[in-house]
LOTIZA-664595 format. One record per residue (C-alpha): residue number from 1; residue in three letters; x, y, z. Coordinates in Angstrom, 3 decimals, always signed. Example, Ala and Ser with C-alpha at 12.3 -4.5 7.8 and 13.67 -1.06 7.14 Angstrom:
# residues 2
REC  pos  code        px        py        pz
REC    1   ALA   +12.300    -4.500    +7.800
REC    2   SER   +13.670    -1.060    +7.140
This chain:
# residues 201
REC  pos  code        px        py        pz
REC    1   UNK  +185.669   +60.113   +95.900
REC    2   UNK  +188.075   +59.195   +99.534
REC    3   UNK  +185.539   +57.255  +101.746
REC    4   UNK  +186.078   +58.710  +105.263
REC    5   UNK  +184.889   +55.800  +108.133
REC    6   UNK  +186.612   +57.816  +110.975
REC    7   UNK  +188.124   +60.704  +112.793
REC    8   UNK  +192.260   +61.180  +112.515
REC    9   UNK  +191.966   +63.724  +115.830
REC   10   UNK  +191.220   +67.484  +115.895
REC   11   UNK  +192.908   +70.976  +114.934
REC   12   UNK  +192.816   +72.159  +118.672
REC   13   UNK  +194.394   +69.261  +120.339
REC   14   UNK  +198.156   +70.515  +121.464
REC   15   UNK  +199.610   +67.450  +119.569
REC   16   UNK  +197.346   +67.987  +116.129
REC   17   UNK  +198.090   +71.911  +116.497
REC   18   UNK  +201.965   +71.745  +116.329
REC   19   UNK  +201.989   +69.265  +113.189
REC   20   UNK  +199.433   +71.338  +111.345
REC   21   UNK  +201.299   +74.461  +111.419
REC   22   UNK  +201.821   +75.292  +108.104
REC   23   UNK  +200.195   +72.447  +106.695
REC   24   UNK  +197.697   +72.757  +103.321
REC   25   UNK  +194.009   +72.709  +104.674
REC   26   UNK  +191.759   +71.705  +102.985
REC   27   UNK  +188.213   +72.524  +104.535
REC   28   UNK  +184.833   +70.715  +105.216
REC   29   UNK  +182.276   +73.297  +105.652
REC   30   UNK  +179.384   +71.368  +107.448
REC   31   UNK  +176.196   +73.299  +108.740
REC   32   UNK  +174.631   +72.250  +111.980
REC   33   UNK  +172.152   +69.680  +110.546
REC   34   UNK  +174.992   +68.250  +108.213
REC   35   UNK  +177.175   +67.464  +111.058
REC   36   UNK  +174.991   +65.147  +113.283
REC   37   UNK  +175.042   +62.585  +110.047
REC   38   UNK  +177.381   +59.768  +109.942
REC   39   UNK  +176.863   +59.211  +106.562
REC   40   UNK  +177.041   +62.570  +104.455
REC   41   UNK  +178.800   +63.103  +100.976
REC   42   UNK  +180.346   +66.726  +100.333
REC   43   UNK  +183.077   +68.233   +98.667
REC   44   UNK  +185.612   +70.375  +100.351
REC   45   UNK  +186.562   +73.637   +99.684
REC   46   UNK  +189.340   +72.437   +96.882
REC   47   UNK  +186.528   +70.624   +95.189
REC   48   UNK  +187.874   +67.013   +96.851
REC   49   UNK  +184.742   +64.759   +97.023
REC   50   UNK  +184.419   +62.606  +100.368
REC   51   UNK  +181.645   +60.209  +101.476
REC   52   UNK  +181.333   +59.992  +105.376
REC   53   UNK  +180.751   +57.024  +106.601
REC   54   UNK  +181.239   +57.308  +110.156
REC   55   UNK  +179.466   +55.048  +113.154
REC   56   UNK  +175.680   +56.206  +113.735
REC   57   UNK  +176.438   +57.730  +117.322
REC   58   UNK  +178.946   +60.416  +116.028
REC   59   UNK  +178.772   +63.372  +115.165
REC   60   UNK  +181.590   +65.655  +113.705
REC   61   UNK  +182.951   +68.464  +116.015
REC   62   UNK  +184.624   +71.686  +114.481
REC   63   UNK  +188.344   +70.766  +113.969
REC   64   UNK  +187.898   +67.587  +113.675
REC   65   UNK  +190.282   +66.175  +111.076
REC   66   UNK  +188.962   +63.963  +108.576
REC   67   UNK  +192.661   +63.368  +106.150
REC   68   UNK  +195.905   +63.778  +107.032
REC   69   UNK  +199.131   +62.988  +104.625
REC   70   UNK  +202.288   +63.348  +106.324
REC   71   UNK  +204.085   +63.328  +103.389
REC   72   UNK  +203.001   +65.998  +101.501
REC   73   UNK  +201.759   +68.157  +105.217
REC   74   UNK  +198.134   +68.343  +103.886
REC   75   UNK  +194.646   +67.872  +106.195
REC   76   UNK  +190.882   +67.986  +105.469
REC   77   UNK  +189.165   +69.403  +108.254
REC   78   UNK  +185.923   +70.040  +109.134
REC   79   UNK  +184.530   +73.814  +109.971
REC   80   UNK  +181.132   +73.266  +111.389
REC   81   UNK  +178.659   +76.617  +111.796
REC   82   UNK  +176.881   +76.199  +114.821
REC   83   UNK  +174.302   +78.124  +116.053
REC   84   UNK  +174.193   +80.268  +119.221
REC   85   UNK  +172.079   +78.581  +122.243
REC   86   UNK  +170.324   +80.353  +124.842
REC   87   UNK  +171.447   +79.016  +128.101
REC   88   UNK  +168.253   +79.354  +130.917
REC   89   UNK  +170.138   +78.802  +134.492
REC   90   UNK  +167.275   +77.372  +137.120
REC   91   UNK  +169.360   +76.861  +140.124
REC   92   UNK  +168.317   +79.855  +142.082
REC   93   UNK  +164.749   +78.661  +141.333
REC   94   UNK  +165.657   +75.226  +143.270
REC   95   UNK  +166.302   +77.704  +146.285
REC   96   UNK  +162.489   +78.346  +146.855
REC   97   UNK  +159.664   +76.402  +148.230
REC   98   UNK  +157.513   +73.255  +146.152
REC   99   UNK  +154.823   +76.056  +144.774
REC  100   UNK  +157.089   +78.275  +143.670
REC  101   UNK  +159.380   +75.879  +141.748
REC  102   UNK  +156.715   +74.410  +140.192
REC  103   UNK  +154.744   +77.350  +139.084
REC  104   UNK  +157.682   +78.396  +137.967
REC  105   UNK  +159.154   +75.480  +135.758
REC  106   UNK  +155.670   +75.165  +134.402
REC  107   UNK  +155.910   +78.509  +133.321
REC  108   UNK  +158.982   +78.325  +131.569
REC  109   UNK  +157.594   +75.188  +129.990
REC  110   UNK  +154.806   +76.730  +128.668
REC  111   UNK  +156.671   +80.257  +127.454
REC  112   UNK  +159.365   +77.526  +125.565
REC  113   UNK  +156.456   +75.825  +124.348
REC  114   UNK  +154.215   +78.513  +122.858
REC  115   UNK  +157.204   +79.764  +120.676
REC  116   UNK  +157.898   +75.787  +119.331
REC  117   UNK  +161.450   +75.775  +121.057
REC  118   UNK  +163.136   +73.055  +121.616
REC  119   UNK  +165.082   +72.534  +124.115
REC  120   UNK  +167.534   +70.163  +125.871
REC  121   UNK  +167.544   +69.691  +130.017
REC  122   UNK  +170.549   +69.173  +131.538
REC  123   UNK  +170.858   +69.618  +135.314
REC  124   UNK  +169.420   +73.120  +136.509
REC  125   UNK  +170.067   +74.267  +132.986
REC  126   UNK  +167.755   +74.460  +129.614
REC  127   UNK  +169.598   +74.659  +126.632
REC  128   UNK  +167.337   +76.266  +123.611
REC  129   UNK  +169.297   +76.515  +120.438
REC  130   UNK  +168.778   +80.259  +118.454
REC  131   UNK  +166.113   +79.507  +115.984
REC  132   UNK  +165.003   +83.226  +115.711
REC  133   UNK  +167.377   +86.390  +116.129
REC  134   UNK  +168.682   +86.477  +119.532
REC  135   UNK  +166.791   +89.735  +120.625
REC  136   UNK  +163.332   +88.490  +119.720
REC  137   UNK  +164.590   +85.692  +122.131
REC  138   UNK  +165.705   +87.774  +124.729
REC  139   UNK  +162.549   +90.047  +124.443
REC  140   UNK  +160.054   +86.652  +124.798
REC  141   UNK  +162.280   +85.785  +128.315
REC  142   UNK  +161.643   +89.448  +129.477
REC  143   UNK  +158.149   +89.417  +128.834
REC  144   UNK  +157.505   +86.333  +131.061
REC  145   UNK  +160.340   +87.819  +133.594
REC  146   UNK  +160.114   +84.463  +135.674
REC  147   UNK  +161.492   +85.167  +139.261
REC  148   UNK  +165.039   +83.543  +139.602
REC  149   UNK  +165.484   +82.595  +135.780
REC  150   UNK  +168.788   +83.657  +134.307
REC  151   UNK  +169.470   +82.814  +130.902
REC  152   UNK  +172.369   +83.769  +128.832
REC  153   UNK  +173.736   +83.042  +124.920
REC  154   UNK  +176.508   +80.618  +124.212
REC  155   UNK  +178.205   +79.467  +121.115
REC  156   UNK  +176.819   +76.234  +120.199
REC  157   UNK  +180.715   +75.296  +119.720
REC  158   UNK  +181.255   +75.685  +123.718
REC  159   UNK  +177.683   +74.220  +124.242
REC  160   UNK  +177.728   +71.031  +121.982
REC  161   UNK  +181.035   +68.939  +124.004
REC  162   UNK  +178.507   +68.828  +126.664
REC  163   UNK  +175.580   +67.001  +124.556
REC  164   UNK  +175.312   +63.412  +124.454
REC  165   UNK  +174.495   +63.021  +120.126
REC  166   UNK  +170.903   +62.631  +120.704
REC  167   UNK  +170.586   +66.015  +122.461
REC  168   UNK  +173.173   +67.803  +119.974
REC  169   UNK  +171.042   +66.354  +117.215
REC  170   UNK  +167.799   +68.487  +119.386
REC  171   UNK  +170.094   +71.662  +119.715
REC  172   UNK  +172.009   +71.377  +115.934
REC  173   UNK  +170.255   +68.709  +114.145
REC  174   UNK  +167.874   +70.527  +111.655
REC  175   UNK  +165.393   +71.845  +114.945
REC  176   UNK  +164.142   +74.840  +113.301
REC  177   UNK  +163.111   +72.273  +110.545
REC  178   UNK  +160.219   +70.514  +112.434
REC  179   UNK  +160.017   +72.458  +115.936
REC  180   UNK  +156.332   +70.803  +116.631
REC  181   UNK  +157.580   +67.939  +116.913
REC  182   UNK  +159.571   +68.079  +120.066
REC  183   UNK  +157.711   +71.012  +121.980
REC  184   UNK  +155.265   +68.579  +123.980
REC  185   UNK  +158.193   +66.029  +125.221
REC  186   UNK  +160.338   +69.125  +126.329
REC  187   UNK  +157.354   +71.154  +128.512
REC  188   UNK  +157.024   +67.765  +130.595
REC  189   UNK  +160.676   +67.294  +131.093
REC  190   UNK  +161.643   +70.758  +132.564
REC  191   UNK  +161.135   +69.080  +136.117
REC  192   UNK  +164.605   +67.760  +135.947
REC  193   UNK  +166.087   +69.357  +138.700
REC  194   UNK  +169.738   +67.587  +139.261
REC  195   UNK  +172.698   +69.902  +139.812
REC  196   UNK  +174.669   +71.042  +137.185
REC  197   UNK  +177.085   +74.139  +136.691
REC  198   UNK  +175.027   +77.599  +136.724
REC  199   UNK  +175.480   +79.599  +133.998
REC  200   UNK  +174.870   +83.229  +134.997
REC  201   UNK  +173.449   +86.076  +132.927
């Protein structure tokens, strides 16, 4: 068993890219709950056993390369499957007057809420990770048709660089596990109106 207690660098950095060009890769398939643990033991895809033991904060991100032996050109790197997230873009809400805004958030609230989504606030933006298929999804955001709510679907790979570990552990980190949990802390904190990047649908 190789004890891994950090991160070499990742596949999609220029300088890692280059040197891993026809290098032997040996892959870490990690799901979405498996990589928000620092301390995880897998075995790759050639059958190589590690034991992460990484600091608590981190989390792995996809590329991320775990071995690297310059001598004989070979890597372990880890391939993590994350989910899609439904990206909900408030700012043209924050446009219209105190009623509306807050009829409005609490509505959105409440609609996240009924379905046990959670969700992560971030600016003008709710990020809900894709615990159902993404048309039953769509079809629940349609049926409330809030005025001035946009929402459209990321890959949680573009989403996740943006999440501070304790929200990526919300979006990735087994939520479709124990939804209840988290639905009552997210319908109060949807009045977080700072400015962020919109996201348009």
């Amino acid at each position: 068993m190789i004890i891994i207690e950090g991160i070499v660098g990742n596949s999609n950095e220029p300088q890692w890219r280059a040197r891993l060009e026809g290098a032997d890769i040996d892959w870490l398939t990690l799901d979405q709950w498996e990589a928000q643990k620092s301390r995880l033991r897998k075995a790759t895809e050639q059958d190589v056993e590690l034991a992460l033991s990484l600091d608590r904060n981190t989390h792995l991100h996809d590329g991320d390369i775990l071995l690297w032996d310059e001598d004989h050109r070979r890597a372990v790197v880890a391939r993590i499957d994350l989910k899609e997230v439904m990206v909900i873009d408030l700012a043209a809400v924050i446009g219209e007057d105190k009623d509306a805004i807050v009829r409005t958030v609490f509505e959105l609230g409440h609609a996240l809420g009924n379905q046990h989504w959670p969700a992560v606030v971030k600016g003008t933006r709710v990020f809900v990770p894709l615990t159902v298929d993404r048309k039953v999804m769509a079809s629940v955001m349609k049926t409330h048709n809030l005025p001035g709510v946009r929402y459209d679907f990321a890959p949680g790979a573009d989403v996740i660089p943006y999440m501070a570990p304790h929200e990526a552990r919300r979006l990735f980190g087994g939520a479709g596990a124990t939804p209840h949990s988290h639905v009552h802390e997210h319908g109060h904190r949807h009045h977080d109106h700072g400015q962020d990047e919109s996201h348009d649908h």
